[in-house]
N, C-alpha and C positions, 0 to 999 in steps of 0.2 A: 503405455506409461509415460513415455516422454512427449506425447500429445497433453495428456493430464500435467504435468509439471511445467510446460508452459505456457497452457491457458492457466495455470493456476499462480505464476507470477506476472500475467498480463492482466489478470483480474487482481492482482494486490498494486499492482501500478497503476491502475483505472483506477480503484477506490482510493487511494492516497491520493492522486491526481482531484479527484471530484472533491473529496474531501475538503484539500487545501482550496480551491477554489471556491465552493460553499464556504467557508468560513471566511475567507477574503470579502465574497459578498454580502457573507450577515443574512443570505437569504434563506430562509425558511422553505422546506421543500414539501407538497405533498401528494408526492407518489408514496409508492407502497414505502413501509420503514424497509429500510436498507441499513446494514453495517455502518454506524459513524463512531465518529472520532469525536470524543470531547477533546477541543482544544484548551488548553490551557492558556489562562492571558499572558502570562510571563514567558519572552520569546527565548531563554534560556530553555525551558522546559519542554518549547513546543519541540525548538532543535533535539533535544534527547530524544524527543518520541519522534521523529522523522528518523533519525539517526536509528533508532530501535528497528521502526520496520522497514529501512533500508539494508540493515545489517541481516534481516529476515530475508527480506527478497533476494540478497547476494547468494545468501547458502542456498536457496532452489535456485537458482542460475547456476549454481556451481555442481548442484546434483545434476542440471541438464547437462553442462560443458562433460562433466566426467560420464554421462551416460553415452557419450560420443566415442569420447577415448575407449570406454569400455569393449 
């Protein structure tokens, strides 16, 4: 379980990671489709949704930390 829980917030940090990166470079990708992120133009909005799935990724970090303690 705690193997699954942090490959499963190091694959939500890859795809954020690739994400923002693709969209920095406007490139178009074609491997297989994969999970994207429509960015939004307005930089208000993108910070929300960065902020969203960071606030996601915290609470699976925090189920790993407390999987320790447990």
């Amino acid at each position: 379980r705690l193997s699954e829980l942090c490959c499963a917030a190091v694959t939500q940090l890859f795809m954020l990671g690739k994400s923002i990166i693709s969209s920095a470079n406007k490139a178009q990708e074609t491997a297989q489709e994969e999970m994207k992120i429509e960015w939004p133009e307005d930089s208000v909005e993108r910070a929300k949704l960065i902020r969203s799935k960071a606030q996601s990724m915290a609470g699976d970090v925090e189920l790993v930390s407390n999987s320790f303690i447990t």
